[in-house]
C-alpha positions as YAML, in Angstrom:
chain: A
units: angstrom
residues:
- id: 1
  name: UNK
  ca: [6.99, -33.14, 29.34]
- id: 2
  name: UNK
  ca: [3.96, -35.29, 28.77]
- id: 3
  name: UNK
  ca: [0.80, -34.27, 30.68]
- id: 4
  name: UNK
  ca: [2.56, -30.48, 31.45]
- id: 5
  name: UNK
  ca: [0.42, -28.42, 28.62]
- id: 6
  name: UNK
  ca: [2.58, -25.44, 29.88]
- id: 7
  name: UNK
  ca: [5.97, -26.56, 29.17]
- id: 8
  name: UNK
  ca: [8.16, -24.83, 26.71]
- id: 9
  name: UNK
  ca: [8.09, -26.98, 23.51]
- id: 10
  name: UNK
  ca: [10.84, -28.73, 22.49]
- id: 11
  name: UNK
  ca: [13.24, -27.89, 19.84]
- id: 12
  name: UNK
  ca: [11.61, -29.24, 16.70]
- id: 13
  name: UNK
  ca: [8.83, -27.43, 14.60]
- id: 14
  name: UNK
  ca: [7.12, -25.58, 17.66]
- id: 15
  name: UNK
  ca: [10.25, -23.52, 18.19]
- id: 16
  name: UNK
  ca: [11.16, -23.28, 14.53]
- id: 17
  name: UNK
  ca: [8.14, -21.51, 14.46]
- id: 18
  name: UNK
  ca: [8.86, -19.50, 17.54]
- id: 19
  name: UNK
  ca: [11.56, -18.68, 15.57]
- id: 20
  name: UNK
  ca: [14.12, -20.21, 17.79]
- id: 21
  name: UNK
  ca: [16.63, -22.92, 18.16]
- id: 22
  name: UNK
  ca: [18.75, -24.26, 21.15]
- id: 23
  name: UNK
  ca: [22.39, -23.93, 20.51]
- id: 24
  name: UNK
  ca: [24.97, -25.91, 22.27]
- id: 25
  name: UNK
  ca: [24.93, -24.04, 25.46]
- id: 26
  name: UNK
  ca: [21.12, -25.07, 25.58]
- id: 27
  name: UNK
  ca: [20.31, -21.39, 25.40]
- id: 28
  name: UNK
  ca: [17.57, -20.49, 23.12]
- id: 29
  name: UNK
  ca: [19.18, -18.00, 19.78]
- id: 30
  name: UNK
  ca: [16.96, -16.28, 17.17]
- id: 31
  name: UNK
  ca: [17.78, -18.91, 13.87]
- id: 32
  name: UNK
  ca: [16.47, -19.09, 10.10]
- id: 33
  name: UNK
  ca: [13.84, -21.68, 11.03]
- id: 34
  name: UNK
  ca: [15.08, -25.03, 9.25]
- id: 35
  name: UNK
  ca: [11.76, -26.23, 7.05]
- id: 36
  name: UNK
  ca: [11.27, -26.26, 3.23]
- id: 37
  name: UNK
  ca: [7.21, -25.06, 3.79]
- id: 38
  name: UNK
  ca: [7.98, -21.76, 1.85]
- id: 39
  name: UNK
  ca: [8.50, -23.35, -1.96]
- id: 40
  name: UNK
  ca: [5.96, -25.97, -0.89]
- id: 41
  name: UNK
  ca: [3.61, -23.28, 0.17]
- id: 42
  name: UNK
  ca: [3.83, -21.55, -3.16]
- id: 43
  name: UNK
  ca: [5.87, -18.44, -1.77]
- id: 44
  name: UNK
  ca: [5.16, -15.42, -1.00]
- id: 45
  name: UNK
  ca: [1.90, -14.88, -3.09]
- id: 46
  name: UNK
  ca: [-0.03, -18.41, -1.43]
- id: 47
  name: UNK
  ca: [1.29, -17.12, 2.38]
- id: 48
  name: UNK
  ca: [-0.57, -13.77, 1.69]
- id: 49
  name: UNK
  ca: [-3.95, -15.84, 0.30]
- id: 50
  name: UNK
  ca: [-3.39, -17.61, 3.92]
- id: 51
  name: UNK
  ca: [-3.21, -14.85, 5.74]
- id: 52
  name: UNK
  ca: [-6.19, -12.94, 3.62]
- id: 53
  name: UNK
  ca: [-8.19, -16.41, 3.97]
- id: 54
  name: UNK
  ca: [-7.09, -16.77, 7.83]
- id: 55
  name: UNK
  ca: [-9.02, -13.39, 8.73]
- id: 56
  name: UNK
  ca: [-11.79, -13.27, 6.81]
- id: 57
  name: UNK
  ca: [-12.76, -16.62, 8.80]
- id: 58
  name: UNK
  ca: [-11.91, -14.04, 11.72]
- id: 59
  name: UNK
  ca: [-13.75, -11.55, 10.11]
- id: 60
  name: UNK
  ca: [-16.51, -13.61, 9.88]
- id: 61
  name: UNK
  ca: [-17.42, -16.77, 11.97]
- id: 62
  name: UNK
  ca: [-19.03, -16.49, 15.13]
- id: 63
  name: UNK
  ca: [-16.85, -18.61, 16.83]
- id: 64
  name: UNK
  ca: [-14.38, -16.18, 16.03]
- id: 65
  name: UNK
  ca: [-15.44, -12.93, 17.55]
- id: 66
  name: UNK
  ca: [-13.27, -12.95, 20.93]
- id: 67
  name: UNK
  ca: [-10.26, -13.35, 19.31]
- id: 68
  name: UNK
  ca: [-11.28, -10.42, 16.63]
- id: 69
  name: UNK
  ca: [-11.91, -8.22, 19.59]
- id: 70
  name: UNK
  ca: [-8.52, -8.29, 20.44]
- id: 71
  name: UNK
  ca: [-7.96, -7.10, 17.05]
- id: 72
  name: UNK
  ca: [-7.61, -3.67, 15.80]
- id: 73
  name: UNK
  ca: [-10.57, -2.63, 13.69]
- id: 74
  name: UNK
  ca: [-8.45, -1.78, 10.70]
- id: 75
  name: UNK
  ca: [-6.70, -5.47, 10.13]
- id: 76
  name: UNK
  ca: [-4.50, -4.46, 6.91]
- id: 77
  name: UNK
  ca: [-1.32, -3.46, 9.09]
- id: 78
  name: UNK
  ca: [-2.08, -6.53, 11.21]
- id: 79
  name: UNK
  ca: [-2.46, -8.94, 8.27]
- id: 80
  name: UNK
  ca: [0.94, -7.24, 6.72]
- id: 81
  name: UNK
  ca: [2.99, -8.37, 10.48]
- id: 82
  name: UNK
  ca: [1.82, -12.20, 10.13]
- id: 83
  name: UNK
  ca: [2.42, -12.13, 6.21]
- id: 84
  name: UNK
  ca: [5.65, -10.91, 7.27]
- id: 85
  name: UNK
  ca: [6.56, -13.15, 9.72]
- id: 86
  name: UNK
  ca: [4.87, -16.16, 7.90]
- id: 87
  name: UNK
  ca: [7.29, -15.88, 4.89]
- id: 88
  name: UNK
  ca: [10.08, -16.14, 7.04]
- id: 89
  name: UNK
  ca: [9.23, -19.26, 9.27]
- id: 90
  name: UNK
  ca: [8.62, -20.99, 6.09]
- id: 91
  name: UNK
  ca: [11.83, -20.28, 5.14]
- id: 92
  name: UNK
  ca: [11.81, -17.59, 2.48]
- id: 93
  name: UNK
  ca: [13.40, -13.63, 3.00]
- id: 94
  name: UNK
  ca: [13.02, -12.71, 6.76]
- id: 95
  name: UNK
  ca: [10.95, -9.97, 6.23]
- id: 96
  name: UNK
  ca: [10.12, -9.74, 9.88]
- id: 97
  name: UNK
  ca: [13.10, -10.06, 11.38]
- id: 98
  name: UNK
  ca: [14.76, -7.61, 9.36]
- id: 99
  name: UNK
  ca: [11.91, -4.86, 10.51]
- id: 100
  name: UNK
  ca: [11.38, -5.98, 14.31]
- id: 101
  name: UNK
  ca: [13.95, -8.42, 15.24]
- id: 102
  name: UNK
  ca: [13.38, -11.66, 16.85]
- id: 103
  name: UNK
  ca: [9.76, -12.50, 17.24]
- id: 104
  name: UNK
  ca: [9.25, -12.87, 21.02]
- id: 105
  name: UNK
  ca: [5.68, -14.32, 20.35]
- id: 106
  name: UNK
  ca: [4.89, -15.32, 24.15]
- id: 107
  name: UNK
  ca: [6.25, -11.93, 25.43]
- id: 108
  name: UNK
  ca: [4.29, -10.48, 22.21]
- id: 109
  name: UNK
  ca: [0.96, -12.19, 23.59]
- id: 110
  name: UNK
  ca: [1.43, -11.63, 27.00]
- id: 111
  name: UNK
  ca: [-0.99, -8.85, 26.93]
- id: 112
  name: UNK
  ca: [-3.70, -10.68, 25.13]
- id: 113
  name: UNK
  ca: [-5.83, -12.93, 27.18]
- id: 114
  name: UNK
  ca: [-5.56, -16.34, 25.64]
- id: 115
  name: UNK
  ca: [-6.94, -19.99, 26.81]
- id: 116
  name: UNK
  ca: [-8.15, -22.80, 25.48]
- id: 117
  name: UNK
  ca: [-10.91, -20.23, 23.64]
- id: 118
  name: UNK
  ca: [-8.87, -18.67, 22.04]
- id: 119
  name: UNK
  ca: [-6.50, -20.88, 21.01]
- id: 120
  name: UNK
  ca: [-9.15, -22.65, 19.72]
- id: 121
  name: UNK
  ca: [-10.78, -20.20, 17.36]
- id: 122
  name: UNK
  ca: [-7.50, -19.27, 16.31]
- id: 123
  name: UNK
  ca: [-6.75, -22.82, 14.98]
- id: 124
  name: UNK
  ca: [-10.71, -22.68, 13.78]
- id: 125
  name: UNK
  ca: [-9.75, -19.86, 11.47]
- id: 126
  name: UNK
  ca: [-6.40, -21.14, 10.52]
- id: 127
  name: UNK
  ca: [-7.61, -25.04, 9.62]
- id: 128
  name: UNK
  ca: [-10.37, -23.55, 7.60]
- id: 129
  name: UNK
  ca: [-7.62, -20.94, 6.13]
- id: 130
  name: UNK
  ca: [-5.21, -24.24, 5.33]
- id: 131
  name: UNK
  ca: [-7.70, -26.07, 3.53]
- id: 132
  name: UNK
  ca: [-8.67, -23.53, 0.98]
- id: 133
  name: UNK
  ca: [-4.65, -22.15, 0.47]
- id: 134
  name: UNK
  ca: [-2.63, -25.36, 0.92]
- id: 135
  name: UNK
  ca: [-3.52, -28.90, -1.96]
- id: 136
  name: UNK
  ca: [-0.39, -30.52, -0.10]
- id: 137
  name: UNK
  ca: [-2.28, -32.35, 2.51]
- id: 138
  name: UNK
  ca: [1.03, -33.59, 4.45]
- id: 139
  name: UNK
  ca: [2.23, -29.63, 4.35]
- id: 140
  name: UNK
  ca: [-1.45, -28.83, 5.66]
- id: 141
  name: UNK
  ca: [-1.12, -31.39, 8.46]
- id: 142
  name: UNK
  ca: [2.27, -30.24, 9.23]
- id: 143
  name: UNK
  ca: [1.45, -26.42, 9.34]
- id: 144
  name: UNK
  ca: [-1.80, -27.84, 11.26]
- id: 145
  name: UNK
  ca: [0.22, -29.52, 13.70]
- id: 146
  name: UNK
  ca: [3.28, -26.90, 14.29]
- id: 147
  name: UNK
  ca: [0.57, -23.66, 14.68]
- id: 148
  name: UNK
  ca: [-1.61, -26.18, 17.23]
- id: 149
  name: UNK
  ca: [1.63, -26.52, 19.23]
- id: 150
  name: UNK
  ca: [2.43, -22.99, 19.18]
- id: 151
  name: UNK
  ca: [-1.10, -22.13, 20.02]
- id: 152
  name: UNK
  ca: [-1.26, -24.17, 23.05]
- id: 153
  name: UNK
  ca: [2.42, -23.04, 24.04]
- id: 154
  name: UNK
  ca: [0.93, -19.00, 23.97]
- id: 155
  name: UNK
  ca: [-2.06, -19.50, 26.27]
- id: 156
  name: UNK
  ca: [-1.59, -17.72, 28.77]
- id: 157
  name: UNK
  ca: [-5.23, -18.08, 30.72]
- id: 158
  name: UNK
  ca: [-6.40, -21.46, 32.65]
...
């Protein structure tokens, strides 16, 4: 709903992140998200330089250091769980779902304090992540656009 930041997103790229689709019945069901982004992406080598990319902007910017707090110090098992999950949204093997099942990322974040902040340096690190991974520039403004979305939809602090 327009003007209701705290809506559930609709069915569309939001959720196919989420990792979830509406079936007839209306009632959310885990799904192989629907997108092409893993070939276009480069596979499975290009979503780890994203992810490697993504936190060493964590790692590293300023802007960034609330978010890494809520971060283990060691990030390698961390950075393994989004590769992981990252290959399958963008439609290659479901790595994650094969090791711990549907993603759940609100209930996942739930205990993670996350506003506008956060959300915020999260996308920081991601755009900056994008730009050095991803030459497609309509795939980087979609993958902009669908994490945005899903960023906003895990806040979970006014």
């Amino acid at each position: 709903m327009p003007g209701n930041e705290h809506a559930a997103p609709t069915v569309g790229s939001t959720t196919a992140l989420l990792g979830i689709q509406a079936g007839r019945d209306g009632i959310a069901a885990a799904a192989i998200p629907p997108n092409p982004h893993f070939e276009r992406i480069g596979g499975e080598i290009a979503i780890r330089a994203l992810v490697e990319r993504f936190y060493h902007h964590m790692d590293t910017l300023p802007e960034a250091r609330g978010i890494r707090a809520l971060h283990p110090p060691n990030l390698e098992p961390v950075k393994e769980v989004l590769w992981k999950y990252f290959v399958g949204w963008m439609g290659g093997p479901q790595l994650y779902a094969a090791e711990r099942g549907h993603p759940r990322l609100r209930r996942r974040h739930l205990s993670f304090p996350i506003g506008d902040a956060e959300r915020d340096a999260w996308m920081q690190c991601m755009t900056l992540a994008l730009a050095e991974v991803v030459a497609d520039d309509a795939l980087r403004e979609e993958l902009a656009q669908a994490f945005y979305k899903t960023a906003t939809f895990l806040r979970n602090q006014e």
